[in-house]
ChimeraX commands (.cxc) that place a marker at each C-alpha (Angstrom):
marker #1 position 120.46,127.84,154.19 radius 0.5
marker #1 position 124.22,128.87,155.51 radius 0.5
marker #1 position 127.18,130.95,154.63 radius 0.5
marker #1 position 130.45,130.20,156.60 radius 0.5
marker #1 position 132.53,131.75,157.19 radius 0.5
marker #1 position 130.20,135.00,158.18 radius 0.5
marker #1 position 132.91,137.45,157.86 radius 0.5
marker #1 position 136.39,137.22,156.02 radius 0.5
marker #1 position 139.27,139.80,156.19 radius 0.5
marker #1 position 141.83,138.60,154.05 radius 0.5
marker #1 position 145.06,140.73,152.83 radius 0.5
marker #1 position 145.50,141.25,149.22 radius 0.5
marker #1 position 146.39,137.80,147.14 radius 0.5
marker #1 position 145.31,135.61,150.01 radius 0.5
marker #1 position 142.61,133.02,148.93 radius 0.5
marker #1 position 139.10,133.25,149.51 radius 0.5
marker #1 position 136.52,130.72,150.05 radius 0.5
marker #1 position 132.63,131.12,150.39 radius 0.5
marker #1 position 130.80,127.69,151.85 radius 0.5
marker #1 position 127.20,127.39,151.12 radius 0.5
marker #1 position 124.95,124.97,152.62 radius 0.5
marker #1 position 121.57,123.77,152.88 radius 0.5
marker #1 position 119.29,120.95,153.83 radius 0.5
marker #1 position 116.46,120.16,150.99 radius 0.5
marker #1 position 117.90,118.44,148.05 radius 0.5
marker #1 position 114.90,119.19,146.36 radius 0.5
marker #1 position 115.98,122.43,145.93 radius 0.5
marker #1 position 118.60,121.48,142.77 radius 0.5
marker #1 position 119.67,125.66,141.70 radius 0.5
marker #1 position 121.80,127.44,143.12 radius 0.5
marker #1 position 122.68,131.23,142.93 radius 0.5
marker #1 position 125.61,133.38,144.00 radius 0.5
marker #1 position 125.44,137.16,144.04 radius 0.5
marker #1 position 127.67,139.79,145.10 radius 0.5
marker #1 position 126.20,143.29,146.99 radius 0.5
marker #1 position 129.09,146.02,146.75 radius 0.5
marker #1 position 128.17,149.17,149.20 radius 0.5
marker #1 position 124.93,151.42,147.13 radius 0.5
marker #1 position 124.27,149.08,144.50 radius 0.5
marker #1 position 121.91,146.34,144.17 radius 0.5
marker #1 position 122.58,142.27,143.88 radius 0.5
marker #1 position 124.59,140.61,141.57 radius 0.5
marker #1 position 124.16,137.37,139.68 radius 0.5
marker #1 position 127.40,136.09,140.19 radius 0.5
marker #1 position 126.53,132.28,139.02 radius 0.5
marker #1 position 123.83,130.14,138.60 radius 0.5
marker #1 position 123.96,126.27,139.08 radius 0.5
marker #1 position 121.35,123.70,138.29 radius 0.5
marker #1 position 123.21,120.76,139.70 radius 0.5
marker #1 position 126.45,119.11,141.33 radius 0.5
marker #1 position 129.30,119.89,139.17 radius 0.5
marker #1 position 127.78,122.33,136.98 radius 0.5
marker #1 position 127.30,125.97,137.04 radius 0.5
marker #1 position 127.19,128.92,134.99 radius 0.5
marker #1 position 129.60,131.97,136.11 radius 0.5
marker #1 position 128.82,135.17,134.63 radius 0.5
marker #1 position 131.72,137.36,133.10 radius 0.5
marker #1 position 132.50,139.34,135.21 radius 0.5
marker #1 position 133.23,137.07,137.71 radius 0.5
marker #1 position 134.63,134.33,135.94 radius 0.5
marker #1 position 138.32,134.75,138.13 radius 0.5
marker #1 position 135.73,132.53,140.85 radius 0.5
marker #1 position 135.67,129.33,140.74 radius 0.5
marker #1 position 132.80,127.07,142.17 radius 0.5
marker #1 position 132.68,123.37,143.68 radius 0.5
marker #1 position 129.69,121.70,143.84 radius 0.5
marker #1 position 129.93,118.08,144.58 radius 0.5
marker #1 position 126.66,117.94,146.53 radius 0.5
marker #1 position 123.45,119.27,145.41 radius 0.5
marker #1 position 122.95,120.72,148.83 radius 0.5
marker #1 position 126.48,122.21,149.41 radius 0.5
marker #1 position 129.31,124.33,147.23 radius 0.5
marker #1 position 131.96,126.70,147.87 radius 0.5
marker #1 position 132.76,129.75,145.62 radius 0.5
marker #1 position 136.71,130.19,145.90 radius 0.5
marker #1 position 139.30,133.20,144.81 radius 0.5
marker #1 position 142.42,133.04,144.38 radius 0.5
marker #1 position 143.73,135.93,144.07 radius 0.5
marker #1 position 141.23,138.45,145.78 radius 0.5
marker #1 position 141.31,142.30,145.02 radius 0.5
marker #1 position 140.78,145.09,147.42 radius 0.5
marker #1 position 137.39,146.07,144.79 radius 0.5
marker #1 position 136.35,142.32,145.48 radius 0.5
marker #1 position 135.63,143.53,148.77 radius 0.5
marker #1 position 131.55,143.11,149.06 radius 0.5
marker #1 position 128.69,141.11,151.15 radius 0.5
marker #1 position 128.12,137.87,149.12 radius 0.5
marker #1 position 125.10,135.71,149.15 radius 0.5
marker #1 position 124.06,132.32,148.40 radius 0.5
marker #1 position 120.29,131.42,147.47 radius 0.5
marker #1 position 118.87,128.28,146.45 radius 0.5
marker #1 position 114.88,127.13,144.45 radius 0.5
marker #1 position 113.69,124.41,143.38 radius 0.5
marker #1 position 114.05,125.15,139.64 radius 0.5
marker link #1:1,2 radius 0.2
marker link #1:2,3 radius 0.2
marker link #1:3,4 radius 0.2
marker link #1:4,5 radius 0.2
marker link #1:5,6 radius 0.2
marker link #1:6,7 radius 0.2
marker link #1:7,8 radius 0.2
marker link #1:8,9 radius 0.2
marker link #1:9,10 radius 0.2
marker link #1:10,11 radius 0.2
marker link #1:11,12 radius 0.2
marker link #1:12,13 radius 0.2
marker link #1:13,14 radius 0.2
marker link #1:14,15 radius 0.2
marker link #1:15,16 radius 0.2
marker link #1:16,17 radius 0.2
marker link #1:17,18 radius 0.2
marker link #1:18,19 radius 0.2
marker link #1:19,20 radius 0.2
marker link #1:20,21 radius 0.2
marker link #1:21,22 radius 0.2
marker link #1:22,23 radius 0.2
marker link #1:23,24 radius 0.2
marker link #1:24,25 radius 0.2
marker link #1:25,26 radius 0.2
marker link #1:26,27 radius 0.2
marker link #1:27,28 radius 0.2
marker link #1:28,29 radius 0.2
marker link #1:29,30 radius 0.2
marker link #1:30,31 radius 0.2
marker link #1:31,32 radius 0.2
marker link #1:32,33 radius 0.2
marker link #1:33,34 radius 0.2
marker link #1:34,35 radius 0.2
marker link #1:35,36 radius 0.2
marker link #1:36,37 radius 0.2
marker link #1:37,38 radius 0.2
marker link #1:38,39 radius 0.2
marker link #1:39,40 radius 0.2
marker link #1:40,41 radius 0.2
marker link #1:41,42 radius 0.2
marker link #1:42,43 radius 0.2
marker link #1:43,44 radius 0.2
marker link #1:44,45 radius 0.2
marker link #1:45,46 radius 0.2
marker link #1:46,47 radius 0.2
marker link #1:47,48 radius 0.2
marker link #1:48,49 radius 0.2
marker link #1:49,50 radius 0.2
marker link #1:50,51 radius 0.2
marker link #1:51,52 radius 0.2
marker link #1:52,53 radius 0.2
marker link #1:53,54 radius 0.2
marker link #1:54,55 radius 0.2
marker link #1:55,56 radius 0.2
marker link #1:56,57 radius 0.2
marker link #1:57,58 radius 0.2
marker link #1:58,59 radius 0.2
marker link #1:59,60 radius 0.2
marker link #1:60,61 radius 0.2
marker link #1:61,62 radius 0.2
marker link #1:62,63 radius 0.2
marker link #1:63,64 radius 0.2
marker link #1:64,65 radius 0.2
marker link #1:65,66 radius 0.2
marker link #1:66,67 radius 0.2
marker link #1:67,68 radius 0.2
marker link #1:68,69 radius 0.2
marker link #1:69,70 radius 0.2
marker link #1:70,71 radius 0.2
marker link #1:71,72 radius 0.2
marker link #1:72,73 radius 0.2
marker link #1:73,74 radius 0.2
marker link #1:74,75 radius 0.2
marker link #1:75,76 radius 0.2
marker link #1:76,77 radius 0.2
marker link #1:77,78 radius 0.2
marker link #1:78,79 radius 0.2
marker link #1:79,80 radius 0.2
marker link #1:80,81 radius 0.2
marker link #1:81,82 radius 0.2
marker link #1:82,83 radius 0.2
marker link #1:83,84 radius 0.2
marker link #1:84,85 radius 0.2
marker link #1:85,86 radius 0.2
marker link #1:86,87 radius 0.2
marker link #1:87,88 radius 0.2
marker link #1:88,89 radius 0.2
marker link #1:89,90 radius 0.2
marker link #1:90,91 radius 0.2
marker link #1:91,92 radius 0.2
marker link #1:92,93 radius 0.2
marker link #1:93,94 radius 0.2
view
C-alpha cells in the first residue's frame, strides 16, 4: 500500500488531497484514520467498495473518491490549522 504525497504543508484554505493506493483488488475495504500528536488513531472513513464509503462525523468536511477498488483520494477543501495530523490509509479483505 501507498500514500502520496508523503508530506503536505499547505497554508490555511488551500486544498488538500490524500492519494491512496494499492495492488490486490481482493482487498475490497478501505480505511482512513487521522493520528493528531498524543492521541491514538482515528476512524476517519470506512469504504467497502468503489464509490462508496462511510465518513464518520467528525470528519464529514472530507470528501473521498474512489473509482477503483484499489485506489482513492481523501480531499479538503478548506483545511484548518487543527486539521494538521499524520493520516493513514489501510486496506482488508472484508
Amino acid at each position: 500500500i501507498s500514500q502520496d504525497p508523503k508530506l503536505v504543508i499547505k497554508k490555511k484554505g488551500e486544498s488538500v488531497d490524500l492519494h491512496c493506493q494499492y495492488g490486490d483488488s481482493t482487498y475490497i475495504a478501505m480505511f482512513w484514520y487521522q493520528q493528531k500528536p498524543q492521541e491514538g488513531l482515528k476512524l476517519m472513513v470506512y469504504s467497502t467498495g468503489a464509490k462508496d464509503g462511510d465518513m464518520e462525523e467528525e470528519f464529514k468536511s472530507w470528501t473521498l473518491s474512489r473509482e477503483q477498488i484499489t485506489e482513492a483520494t481523501l480531499t479538503l477543501s478548506q483545511p484548518q490549522v487543527s486539521d494538521s495530523a499524520v493520516y493513514f490509509c489501510a486496506a482488508s479483505k472484508a
